[in-house]
C-alpha positions as CSV (number, residue, x, y, z in Angstrom):
1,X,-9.3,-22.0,23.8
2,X,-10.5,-21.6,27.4
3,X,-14.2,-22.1,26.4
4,X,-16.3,-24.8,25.1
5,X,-17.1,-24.9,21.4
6,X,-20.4,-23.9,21.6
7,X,-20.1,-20.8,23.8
8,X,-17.9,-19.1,21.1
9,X,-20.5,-18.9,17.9
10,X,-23.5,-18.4,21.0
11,X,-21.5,-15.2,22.6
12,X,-20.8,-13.5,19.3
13,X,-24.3,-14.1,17.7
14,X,-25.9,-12.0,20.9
15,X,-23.4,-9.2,20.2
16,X,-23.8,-8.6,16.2
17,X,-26.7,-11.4,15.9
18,X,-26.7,-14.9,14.2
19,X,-27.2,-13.4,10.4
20,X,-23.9,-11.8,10.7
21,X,-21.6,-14.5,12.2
22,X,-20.4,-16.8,9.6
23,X,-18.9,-20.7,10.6
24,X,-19.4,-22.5,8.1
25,X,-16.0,-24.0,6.8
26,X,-16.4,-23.1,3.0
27,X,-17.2,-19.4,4.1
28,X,-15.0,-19.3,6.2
29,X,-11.9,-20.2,3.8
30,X,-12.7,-16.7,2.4
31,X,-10.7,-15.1,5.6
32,X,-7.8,-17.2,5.5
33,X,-4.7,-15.2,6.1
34,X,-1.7,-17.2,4.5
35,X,-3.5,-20.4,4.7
36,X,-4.5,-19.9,8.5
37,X,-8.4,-19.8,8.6
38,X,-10.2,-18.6,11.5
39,X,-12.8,-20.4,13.9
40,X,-15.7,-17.7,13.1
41,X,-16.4,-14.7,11.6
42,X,-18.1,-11.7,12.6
43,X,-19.7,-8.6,10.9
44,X,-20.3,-5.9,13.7
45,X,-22.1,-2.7,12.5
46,X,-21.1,-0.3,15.0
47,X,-18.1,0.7,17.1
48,X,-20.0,-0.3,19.9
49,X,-20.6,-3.6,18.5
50,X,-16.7,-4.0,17.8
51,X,-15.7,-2.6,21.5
52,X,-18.1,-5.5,22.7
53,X,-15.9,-8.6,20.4
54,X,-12.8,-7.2,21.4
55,X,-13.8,-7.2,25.1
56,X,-14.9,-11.3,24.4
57,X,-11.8,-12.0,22.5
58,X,-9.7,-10.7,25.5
59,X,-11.3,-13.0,28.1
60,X,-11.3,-15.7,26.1
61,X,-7.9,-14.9,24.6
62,X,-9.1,-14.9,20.7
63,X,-6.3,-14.2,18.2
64,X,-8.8,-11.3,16.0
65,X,-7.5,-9.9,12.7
66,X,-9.7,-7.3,11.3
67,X,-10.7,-7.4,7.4
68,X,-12.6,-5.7,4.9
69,X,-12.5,-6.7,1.2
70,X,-9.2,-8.8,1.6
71,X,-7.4,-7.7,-1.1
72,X,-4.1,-7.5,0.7
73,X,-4.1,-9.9,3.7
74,X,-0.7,-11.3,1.9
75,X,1.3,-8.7,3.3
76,X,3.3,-9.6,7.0
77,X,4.2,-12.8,8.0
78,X,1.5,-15.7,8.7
79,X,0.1,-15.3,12.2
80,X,0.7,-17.1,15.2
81,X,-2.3,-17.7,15.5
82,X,-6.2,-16.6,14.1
83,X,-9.4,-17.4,15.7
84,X,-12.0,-14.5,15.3
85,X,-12.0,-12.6,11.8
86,X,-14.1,-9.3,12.0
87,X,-15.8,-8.4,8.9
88,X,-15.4,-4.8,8.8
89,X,-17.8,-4.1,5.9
90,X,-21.0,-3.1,7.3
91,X,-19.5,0.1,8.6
92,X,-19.6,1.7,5.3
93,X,-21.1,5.1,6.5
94,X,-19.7,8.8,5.7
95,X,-20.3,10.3,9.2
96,X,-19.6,13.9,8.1
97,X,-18.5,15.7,5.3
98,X,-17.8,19.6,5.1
99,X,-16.6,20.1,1.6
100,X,-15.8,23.6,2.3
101,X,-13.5,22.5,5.4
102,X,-12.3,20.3,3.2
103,X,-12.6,17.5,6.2
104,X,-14.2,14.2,5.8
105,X,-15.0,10.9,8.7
106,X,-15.7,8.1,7.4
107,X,-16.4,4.4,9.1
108,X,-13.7,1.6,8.2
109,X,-15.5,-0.5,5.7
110,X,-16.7,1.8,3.0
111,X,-15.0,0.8,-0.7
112,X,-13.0,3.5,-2.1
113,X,-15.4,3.9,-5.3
114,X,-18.4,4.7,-3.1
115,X,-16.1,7.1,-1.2
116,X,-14.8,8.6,-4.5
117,X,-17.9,9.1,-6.3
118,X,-19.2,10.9,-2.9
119,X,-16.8,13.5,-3.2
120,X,-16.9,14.4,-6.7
121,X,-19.8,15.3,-6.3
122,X,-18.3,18.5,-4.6
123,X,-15.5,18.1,-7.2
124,X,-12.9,16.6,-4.4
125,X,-11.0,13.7,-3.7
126,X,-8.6,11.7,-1.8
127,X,-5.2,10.5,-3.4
128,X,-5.2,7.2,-2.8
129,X,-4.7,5.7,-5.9
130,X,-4.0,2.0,-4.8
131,X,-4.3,-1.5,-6.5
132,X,-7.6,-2.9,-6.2
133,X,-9.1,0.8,-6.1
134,X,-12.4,-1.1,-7.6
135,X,-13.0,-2.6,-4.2
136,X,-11.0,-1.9,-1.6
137,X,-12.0,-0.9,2.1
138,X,-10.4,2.8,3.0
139,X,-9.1,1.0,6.0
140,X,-7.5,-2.1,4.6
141,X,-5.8,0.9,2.5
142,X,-4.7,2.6,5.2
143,X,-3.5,-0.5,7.0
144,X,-2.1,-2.1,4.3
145,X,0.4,0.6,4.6
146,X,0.5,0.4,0.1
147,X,1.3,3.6,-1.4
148,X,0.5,4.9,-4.9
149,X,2.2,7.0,-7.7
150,X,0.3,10.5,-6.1
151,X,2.6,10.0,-3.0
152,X,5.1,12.6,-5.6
153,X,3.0,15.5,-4.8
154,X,0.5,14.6,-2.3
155,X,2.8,12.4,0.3
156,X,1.0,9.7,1.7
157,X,-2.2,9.0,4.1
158,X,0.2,10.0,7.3
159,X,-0.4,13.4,5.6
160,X,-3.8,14.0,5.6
161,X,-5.3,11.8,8.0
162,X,-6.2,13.7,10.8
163,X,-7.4,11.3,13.2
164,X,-8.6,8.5,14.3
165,X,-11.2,6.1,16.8
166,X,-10.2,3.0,17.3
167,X,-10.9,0.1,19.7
168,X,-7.8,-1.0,22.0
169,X,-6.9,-4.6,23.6
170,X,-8.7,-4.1,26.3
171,X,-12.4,-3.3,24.5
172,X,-12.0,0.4,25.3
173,X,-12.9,2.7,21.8
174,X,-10.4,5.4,22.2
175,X,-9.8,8.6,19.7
176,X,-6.7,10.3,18.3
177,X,-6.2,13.5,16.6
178,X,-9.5,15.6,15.5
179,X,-11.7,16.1,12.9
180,X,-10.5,19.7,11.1
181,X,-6.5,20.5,11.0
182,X,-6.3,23.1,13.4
183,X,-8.3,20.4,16.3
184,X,-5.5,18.2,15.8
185,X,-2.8,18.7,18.3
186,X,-1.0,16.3,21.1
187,X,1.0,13.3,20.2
188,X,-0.7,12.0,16.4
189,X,-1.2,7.9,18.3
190,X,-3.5,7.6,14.8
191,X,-0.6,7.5,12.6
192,X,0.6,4.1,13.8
193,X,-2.1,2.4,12.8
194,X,-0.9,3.4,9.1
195,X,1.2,0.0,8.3
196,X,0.5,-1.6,11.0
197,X,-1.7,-4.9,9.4
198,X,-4.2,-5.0,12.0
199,X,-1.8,-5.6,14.9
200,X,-2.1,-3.2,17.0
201,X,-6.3,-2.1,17.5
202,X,-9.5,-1.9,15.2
203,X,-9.8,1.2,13.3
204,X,-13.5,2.3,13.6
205,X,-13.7,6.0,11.9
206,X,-11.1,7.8,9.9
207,X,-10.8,11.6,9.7
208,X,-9.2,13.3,6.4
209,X,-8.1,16.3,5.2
210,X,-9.6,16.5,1.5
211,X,-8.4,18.1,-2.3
212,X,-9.6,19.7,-5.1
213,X,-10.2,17.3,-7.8
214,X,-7.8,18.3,-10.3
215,X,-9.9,20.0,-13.4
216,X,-7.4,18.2,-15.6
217,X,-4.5,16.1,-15.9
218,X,-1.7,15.5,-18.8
219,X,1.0,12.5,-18.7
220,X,4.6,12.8,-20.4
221,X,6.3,9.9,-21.0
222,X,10.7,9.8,-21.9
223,X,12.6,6.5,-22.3
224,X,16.3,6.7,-21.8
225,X,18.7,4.1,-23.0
226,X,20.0,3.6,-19.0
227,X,19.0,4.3,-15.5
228,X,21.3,7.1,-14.8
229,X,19.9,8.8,-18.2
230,X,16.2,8.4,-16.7
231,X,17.2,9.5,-12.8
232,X,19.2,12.8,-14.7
233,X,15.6,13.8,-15.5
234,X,14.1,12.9,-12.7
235,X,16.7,15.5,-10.7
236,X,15.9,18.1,-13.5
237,X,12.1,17.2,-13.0
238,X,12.7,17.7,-9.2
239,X,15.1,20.7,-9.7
240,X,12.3,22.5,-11.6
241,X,9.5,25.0,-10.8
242,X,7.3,21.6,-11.8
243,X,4.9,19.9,-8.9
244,X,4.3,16.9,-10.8
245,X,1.3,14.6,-9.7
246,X,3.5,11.7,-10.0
247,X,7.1,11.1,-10.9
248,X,8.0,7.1,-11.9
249,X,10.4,5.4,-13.9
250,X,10.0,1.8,-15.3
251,X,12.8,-0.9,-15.7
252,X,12.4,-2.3,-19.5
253,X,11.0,-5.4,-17.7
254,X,8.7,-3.6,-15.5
255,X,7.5,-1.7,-18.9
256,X,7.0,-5.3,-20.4
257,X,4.7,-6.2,-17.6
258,X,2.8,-2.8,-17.4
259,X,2.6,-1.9,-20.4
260,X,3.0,-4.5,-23.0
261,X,2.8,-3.6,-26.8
262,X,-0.4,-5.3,-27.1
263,X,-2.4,-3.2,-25.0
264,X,-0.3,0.2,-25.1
265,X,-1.4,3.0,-26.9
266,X,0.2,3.9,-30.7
267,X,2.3,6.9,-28.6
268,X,3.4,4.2,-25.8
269,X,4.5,1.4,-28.1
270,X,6.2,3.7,-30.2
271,X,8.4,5.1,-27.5
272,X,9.7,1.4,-26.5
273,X,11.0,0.8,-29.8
274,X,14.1,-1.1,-27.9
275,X,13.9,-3.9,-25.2
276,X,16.4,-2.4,-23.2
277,X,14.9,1.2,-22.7
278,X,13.8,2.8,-19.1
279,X,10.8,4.8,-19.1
280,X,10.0,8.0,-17.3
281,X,6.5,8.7,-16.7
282,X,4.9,12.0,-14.8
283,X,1.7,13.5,-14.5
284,X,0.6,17.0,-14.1
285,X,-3.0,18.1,-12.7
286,X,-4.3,21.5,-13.0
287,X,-5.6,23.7,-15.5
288,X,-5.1,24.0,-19.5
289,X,-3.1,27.2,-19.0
290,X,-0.7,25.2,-15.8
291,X,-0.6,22.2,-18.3
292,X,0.7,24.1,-21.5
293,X,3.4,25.3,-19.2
294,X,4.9,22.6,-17.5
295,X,4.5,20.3,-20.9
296,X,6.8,22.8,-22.7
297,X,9.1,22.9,-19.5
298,X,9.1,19.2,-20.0
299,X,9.3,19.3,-23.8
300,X,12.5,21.7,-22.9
301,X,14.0,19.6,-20.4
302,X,14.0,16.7,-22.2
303,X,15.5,18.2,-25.5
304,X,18.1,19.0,-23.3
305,X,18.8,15.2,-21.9
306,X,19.8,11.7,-22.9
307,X,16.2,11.4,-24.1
308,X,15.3,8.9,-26.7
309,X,11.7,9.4,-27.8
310,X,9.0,11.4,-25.5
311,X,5.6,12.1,-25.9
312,X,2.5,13.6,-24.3
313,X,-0.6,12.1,-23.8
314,X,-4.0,13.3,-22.4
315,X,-7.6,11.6,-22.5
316,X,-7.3,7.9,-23.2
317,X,-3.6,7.7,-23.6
318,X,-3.2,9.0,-20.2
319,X,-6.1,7.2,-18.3
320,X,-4.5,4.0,-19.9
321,X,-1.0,4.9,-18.5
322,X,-2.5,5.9,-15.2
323,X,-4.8,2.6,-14.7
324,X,-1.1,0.9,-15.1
325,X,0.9,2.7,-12.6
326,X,-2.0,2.5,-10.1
327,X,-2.5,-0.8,-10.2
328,X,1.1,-1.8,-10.5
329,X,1.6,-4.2,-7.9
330,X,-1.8,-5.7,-8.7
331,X,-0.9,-6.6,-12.1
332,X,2.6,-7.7,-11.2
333,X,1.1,-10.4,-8.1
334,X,-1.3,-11.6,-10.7
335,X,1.1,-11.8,-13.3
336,X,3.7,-13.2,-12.0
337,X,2.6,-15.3,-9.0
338,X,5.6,-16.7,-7.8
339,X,7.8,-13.4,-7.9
340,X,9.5,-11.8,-5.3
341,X,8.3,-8.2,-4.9
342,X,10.8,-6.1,-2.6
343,X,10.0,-2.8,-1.1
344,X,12.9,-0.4,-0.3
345,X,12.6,3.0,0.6
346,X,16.2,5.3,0.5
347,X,16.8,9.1,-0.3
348,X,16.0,10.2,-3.7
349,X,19.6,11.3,-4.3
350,X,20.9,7.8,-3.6
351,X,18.6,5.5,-6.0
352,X,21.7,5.4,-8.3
353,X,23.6,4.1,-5.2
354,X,20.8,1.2,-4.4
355,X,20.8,0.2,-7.9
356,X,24.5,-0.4,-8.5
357,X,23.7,-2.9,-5.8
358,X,21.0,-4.2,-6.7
359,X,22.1,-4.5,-10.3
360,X,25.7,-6.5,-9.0
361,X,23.2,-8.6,-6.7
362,X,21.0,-9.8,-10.0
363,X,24.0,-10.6,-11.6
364,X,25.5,-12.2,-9.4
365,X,22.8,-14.7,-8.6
366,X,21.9,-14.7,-12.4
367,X,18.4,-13.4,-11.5
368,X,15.7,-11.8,-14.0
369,X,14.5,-8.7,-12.0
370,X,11.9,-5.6,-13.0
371,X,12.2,-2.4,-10.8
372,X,9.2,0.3,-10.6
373,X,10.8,3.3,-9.4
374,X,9.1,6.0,-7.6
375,X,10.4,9.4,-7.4
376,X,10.5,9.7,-3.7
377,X,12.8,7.0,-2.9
378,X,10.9,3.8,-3.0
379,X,11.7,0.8,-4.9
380,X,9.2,-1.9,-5.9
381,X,11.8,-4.7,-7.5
382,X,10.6,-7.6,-8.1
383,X,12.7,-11.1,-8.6
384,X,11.4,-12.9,-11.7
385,X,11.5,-17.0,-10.9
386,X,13.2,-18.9,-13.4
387,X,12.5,-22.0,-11.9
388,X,9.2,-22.6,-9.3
389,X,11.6,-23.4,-6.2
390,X,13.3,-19.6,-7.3
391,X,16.0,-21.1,-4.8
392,X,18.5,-18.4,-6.3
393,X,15.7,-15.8,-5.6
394,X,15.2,-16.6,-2.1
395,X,19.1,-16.8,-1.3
396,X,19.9,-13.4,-2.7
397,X,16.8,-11.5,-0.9
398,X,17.8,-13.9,2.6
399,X,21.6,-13.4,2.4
400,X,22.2,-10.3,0.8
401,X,19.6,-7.6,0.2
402,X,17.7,-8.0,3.5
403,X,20.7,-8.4,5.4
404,X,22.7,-5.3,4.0
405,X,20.0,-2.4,4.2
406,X,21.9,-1.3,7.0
407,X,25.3,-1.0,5.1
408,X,23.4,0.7,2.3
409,X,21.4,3.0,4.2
410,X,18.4,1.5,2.8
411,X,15.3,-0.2,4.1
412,X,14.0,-3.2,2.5
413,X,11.0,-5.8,3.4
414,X,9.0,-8.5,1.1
415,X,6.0,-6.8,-0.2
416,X,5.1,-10.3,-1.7
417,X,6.2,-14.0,-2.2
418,X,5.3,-17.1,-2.5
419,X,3.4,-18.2,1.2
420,X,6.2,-21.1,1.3
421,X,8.7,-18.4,0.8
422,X,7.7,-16.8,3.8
423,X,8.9,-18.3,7.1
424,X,12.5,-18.7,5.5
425,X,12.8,-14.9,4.4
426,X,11.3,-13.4,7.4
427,X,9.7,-10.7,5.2
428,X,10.0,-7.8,7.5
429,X,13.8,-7.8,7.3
430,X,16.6,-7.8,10.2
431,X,15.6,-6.5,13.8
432,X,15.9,-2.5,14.0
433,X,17.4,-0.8,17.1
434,X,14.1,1.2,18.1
435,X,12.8,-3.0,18.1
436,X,11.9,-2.4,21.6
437,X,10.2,0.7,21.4
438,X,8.1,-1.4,19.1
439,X,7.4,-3.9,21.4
440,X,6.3,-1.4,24.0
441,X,4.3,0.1,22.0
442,X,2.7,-3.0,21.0
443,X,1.8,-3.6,24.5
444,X,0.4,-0.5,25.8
445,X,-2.1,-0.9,22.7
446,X,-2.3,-4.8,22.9
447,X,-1.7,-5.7,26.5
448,X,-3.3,-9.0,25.7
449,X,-1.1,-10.1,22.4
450,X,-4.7,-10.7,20.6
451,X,-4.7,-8.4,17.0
452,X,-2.9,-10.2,14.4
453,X,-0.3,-11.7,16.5
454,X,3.5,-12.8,14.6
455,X,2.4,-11.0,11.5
456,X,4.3,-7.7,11.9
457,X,7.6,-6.6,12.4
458,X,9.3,-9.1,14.7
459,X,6.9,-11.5,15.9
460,X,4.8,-8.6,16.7
């Protein structure tokens, strides 16, 4: 660091003053990324206030990873390096909301259940139904880059965000897109930032496009005896006049983890009467007339498949099941510490494709695995250790499923390992050809290589 030891906490108290700025070691350990814990913390309140730290961590060339309520710092690679955490959490405001615009701007730092609760009030929402949905910052959300089971009929945040203020390298707050749909023209710059784990500026106010809360919802639930049984209905589901909220299928060891018998409803456990059974598991919003329909479309669909017990659940049947497939990944890190979770993203139409390899992959490094399947094309499969240096684990994700996402036209990166996992399976996956165009990009937003350097794609 070009500066003496005592002019870093000094500066940053007379920018967001001494109560906010946390040094103390113990504290501090609270921000560690991957085991790298940061000189100081700060807790700006305003974009004005952030603009100002940036401007200091240039000039004094301060690695700065922005946080909130750190529920996902594990994903990307460890950084390079970290000096300055900023503490996003006391820009927790709702700027403006026009429910009958359906448009919403909020600061980064407000928790999802303070946001959610604000719009039902007007009988709205925004489908972002994450892990940690009990405390997570909207921006760590949208950072994060995590998707949830509404992406089937909603798509995700790059789909109703419609802009974007953000503070650059350099210190300068810059805007992107606008504030109602039809102000939001010109190249969408905002839409980067979606993914992107702090590396490339500091998000300071997000600009969404609302919904009407759904007035009710009804689940279905199918288990098959094999994949291809369970993605024959999914194409049926797809093929129909049906706009399911969400569209997922469970390996039988993803069911065991999600849903085990001793916390599954009487109509869950009694659908996994065998081990060795997929689930399928949609949603449907709307009203009691919409629902009747599509559950005897269902009902009809799956009289006419490989179907081996289904049922339909509403009130706490279906909040159980949906609490599950929300917080999916959640339950899965936490229980299962020392897994392997895999994200991989392909066409619809070719998840029978990526499991055939998937499935010879297992077996041919004699690995336990549990697969979460989302209708869309992504792929949460998760390695099951059988041993706590999972050596067989790391050598099938390092030599073969990373490597060959190219030859099977899919994409693939660790959503979660083990932190000593990390530096040998380079979790982002092999180099792509637009690498460069990355790296430019990088630049023009980051001239000064300060916002979570080496934990994105390539070093980034």
């Amino acid at each position: 660091m070009n500066s003496p030891a005592t002019v870093l906490p000094s500066r940053i108290n007379d920018i967001v003053g001494a109560q906010n700025v946390i040094s103390d070691p113990q504290s501090l350990a609270a921000y560690s990324v991957d085991g790298v814990t940061p000189q100081i913390a700060a807790r700006p309140a305003s974009a004005q206030e952030v603009s100002e730290l940036v401007k200091f961590a240039a000039t004094e060339n301060l690695a700065v990873i922005p946080t909130g309520a750190r529920t996902k710092l594990g994903i990307g690679m460890p950084p390079a390096r970290y000096d300055l955490a900023l503490d996003m959490t006391r820009l927790d405001r709702v700027v403006s909301y026009d429910p009958g615009d359906l448009t919403l701007s909020v600061e980064p730092g407000i928790r999802l259940p303070h946001l959610s609760a604000t719009l039902a009030k007007h009988n709205q929402f925004l489908p972002l139904a994450v892990p940690f949905s009990d405390r997570a910052t909207i921006c760590g959300t949208l950072a994060s880059g995590v998707d949830s089971p509404l992406r089937q009929l909603y798509g995700t945040a790059r789909d109703f965000v419609l802009g974007m203020e953000f503070v650059s390298g350099d210190g300068a707050l810059t805007k992107s897109g606008g504030r109602v749909v039809k102000n939001v023209s010109g190249y969408d710059l905002h839409k980067l930032f979606l993914g992107s784990i702090g590396s490339l500026g500091i998000i300071t106010r997000i600009n969404f496009k609302t919904f009407p809360l759904p007035s009710s919802q009804r689940g279905f639930v199918a288990s098959f005896a094999s994949l291809e049984d369970a993605l024959a209905m999914r194409q049926k589901i797809s093929a129909s006049p049906i706009s399911p909220a969400t569209l997922e299928i469970l390996s039988p060891e993803m069911a065991a983890l999600l849903l085990p018998p001793q916390d599954s409803s009487p109509a869950l456990s009694s659908l996994r009467s065998s081990a060795s059974e997929w689930l399928l598991l949609t949603a449907i919003f709307g009203s009691n007339t919409v629902l009747d329909r599509c559950s005897n479309e269902l009902q009809r669909m799956a009289d006419q498949s490989a179907v081996k017990k289904s049922a339909l659940l509403s009130g706490s049947e279906q909040e159980t099941l949906w609490f599950r497939l929300c917080e999916a990944l959640r339950i899965i890190t936490q229980s299962s510490p020392t897994s392997i979770i895999l994200k991989i993203t392909t066409l619809p139409s070719q998840l029978g494709e990526l499991f055939q390899f998937l499935t010879a992959e297992s077996v041919r490094y004699n690995i336990r695995t549990a697969a979460l399947i989302r209708g869309v094309g992504v792929v949460y499969w998760t390695l099951l250790p059988d041993s706590p240096e999972a050596a067989k684990e790391k050598a099938a994700v390092r030599q073969e499923i990373l490597p060959a996402s190219e030859r099977h036209n899919f994409r693939a990166s660790v959503f979660a390992c083990p932190l000593e996992f990390k530096s040998e399976l380079g979790v982002w996956g092999p180099s792509r050809d637009d690498f460069i165009l990355m790296q430019r990009v990088k630049h023009a937003f980051d001239p000064h290589n300060i916002f979570a350097p080496g934990r994105f794609v390539g070093g980034l």
